[in-house]
C-alpha positions as CSV (number, residue, x, y, z in Angstrom):
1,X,0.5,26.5,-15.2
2,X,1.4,24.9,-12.2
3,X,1.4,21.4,-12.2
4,X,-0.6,19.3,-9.5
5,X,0.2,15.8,-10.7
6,X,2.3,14.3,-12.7
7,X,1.9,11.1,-14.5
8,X,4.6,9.3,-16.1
9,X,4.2,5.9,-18.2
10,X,1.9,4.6,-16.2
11,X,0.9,0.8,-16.9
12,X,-1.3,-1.7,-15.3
13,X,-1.9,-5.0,-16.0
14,X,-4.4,-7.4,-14.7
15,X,-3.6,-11.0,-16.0
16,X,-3.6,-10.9,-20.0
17,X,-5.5,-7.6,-19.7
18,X,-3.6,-4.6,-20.1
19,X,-5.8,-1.9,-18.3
20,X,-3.6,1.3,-18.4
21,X,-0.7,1.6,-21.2
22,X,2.3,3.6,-20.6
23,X,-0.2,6.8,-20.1
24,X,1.7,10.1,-19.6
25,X,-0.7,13.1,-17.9
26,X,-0.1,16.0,-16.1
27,X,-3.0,17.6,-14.2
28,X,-2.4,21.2,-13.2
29,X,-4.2,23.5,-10.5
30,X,-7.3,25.2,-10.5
31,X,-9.4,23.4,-13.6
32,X,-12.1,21.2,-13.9
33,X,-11.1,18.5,-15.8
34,X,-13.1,15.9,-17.4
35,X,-11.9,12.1,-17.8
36,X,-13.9,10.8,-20.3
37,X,-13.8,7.2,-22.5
38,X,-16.2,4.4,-22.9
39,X,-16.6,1.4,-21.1
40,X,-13.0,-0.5,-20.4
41,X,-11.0,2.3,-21.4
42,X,-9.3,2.2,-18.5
43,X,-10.4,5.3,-16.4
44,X,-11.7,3.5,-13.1
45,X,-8.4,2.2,-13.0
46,X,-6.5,5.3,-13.5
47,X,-8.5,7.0,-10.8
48,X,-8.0,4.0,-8.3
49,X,-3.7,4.4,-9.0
50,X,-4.1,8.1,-8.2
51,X,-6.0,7.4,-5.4
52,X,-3.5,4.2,-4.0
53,X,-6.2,1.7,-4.1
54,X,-3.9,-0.2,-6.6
55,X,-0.4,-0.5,-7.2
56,X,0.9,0.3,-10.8
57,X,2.5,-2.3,-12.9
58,X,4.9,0.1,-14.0
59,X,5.1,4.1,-13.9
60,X,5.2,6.7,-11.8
61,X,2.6,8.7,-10.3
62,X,3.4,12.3,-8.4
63,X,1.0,14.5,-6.6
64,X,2.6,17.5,-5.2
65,X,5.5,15.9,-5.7
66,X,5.0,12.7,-3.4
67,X,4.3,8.8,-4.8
68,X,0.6,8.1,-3.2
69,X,0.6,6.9,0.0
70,X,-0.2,8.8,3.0
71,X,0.9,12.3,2.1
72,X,-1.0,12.4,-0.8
73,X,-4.2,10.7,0.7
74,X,-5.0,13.6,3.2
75,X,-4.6,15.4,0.2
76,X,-6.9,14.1,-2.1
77,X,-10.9,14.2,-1.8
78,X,-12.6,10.9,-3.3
79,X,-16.0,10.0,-4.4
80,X,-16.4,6.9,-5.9
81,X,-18.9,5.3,-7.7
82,X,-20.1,2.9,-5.9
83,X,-20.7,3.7,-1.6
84,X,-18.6,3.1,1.0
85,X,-20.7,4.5,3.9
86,X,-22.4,2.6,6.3
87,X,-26.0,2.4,5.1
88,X,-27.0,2.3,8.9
89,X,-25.1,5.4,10.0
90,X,-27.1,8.9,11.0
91,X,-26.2,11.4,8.4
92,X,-24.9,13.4,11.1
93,X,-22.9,10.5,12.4
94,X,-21.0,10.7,8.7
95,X,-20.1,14.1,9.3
96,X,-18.4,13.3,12.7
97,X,-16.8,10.7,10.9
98,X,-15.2,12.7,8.4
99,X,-14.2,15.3,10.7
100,X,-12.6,12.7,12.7
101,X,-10.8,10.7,10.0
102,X,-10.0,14.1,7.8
103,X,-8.0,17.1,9.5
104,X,-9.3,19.3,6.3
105,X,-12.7,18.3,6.9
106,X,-15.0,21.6,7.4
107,X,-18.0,20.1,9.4
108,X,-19.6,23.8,9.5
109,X,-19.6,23.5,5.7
110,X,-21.1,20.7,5.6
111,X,-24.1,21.3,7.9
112,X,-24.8,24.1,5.9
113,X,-24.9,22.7,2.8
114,X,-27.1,19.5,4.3
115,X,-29.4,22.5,6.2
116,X,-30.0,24.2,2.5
117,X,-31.2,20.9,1.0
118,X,-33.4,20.3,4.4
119,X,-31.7,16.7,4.5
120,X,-32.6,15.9,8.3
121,X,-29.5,15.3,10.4
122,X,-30.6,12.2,12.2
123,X,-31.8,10.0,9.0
124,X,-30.4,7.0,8.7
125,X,-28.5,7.0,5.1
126,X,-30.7,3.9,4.3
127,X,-33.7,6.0,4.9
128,X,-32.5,8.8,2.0
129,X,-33.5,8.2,-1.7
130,X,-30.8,7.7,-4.3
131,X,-30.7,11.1,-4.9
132,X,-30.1,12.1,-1.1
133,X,-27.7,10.1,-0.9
134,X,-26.0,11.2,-3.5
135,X,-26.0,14.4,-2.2
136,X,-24.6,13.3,1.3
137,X,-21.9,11.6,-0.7
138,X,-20.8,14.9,-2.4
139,X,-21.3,17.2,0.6
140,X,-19.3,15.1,2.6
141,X,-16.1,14.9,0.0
142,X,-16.4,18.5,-1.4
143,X,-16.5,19.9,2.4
144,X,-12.9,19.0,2.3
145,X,-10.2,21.5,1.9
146,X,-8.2,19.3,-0.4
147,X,-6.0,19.8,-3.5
148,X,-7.8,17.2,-6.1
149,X,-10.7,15.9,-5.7
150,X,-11.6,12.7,-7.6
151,X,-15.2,12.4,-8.8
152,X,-16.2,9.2,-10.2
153,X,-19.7,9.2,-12.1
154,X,-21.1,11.7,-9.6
155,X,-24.7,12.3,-11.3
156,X,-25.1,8.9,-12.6
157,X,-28.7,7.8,-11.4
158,X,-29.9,10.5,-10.0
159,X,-33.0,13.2,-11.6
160,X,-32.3,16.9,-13.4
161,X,-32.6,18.6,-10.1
162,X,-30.2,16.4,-8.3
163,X,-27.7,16.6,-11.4
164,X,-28.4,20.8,-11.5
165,X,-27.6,20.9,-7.3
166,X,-24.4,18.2,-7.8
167,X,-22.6,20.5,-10.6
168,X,-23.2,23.6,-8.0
169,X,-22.2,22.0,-5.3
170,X,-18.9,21.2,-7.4
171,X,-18.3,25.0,-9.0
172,X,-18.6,26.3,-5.9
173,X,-16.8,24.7,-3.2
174,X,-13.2,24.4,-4.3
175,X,-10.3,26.3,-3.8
176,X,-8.2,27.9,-7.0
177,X,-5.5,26.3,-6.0
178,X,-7.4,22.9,-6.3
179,X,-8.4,20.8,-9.0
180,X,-11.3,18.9,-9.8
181,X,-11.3,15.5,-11.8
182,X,-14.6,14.1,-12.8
183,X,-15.3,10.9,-15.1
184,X,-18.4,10.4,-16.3
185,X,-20.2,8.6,-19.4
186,X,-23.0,11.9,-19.2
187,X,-20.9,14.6,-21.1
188,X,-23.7,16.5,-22.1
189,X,-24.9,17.6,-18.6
190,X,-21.2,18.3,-17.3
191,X,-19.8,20.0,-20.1
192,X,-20.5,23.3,-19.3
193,X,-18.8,23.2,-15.9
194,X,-15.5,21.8,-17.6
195,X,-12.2,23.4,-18.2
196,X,-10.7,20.4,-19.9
197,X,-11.2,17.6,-21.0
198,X,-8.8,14.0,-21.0
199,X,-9.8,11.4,-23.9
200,X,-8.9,7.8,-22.7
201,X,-8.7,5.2,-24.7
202,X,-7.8,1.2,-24.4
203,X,-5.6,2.9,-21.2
204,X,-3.9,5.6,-23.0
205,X,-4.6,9.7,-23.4
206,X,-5.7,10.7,-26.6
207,X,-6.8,14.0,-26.5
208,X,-5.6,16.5,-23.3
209,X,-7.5,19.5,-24.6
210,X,-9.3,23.1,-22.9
211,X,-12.9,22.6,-23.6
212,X,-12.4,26.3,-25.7
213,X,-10.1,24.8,-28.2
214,X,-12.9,22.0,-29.3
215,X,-15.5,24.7,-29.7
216,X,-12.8,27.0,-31.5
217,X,-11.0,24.5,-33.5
218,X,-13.8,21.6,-34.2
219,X,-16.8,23.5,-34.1
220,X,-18.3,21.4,-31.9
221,X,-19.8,20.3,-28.3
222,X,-17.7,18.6,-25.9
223,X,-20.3,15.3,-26.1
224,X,-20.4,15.9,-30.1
225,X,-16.9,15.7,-30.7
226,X,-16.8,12.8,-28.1
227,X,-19.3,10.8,-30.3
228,X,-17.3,11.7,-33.3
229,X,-13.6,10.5,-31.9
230,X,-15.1,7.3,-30.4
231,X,-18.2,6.9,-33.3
232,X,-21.0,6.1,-31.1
């Protein structure tokens, strides 16, 4: 399979505290991938490396083929967990903005996914409940035509329905060529949209595994073999 990225004894250290440890990980094309670890484990800073928020330590990071920087940013479809929109911007406004910052951006998609949920065009983002805006977040990174997108904690907060319309969203609007990388502390709800999964611990991988081979070989759930590896 046709690697996407390619990750090769990647460290980071802040201070005393060693965040990411020499972690080796190759992320091919077309799965849905699941980076999953508990709290401090090291996955928020993974995700910002990829991403060229923060500059490794030591290692190497590769996405088709190039170090991150600005080949690999137009490239690369981000949702993070925390905002960075403008509270005060018109969710139509958003759209122009992505469109104008993002040459893959497909505004038509994303009208027609914001039309389907009724989310009016002229509120304010401020105006929308956490849900909504959750929503606006996703519609505005999936209505890229990139080659990974990065989803960090994408259902946290937000009701059944919102978490049902998030996941579809997700199956259904990227490319095969493309792969998805979501972390997320609610394996339960995700599980059944995952290809594989990626088990971080204290900054390293400790399981790269299909989703298939824990059912076949443990026996178990994706969140139930989770709880068992890291006993909570």
């Amino acid at each position: 399979m046709e690697a996407l990225a390619e990750i090769r004894g990647l460290t980071k250290v802040y201070g005393n505290t060693l965040a990411v440890n020499n972690l080796n990980l190759v992320i091919p094309r077309g799965r849905i991938i699941g980076l999953l670890g508990p709290n401090g484990s090291g996955k928020t800073t993974l995700i910002k490396m990829i991403n060229g928020l923060l500059t490794p330590t030591a290692g190497q990071i590769l996405i088709n083929g190039f170090a991150p920087g600005p080949e690999t940013k137009a490239r690369i479809a981000y949702l993070p967990e925390r905002t960075y929109l403008q509270s005060g911007m018109k969710v139509s406004d958003l759209v122009d903005f992505f469109r104008d910052f993002y040459a893959d951006f497909n505004r038509d998609k994303a009208f027609t996914m914001l039309s389907a949920l009724n989310i009016p065009f002229t509120a304010q983002l401020k105006t929308l409940s956490k849900g909504t805006k959750e929503k606006v977040q996703l519609i505005l990174v999936m209505s890229r035509d990139a080659d990974l997108f990065i989803l960090d904690e994408p259902i946290a907060g937000v009701d059944p329905a919102a978490r049902d319309y998030i996941l579809k969203t997700i199956i259904t609007n990227y490319n095969e060529n493309a792969s998805i990388l979501l972390s997320t502390h609610l394996i339960s709800d995700i599980e059944n949209i995952l290809d594989e999964v990626i088990f971080i611990r204290e900054g390293q991988v400790l399981t790269h595994m299909p989703v298939d081979q824990i059912r076949e070989q443990y026996g178990q759930s994706v969140d139930a073999y989770f709880r068992g590896v890291f006993a909570c």
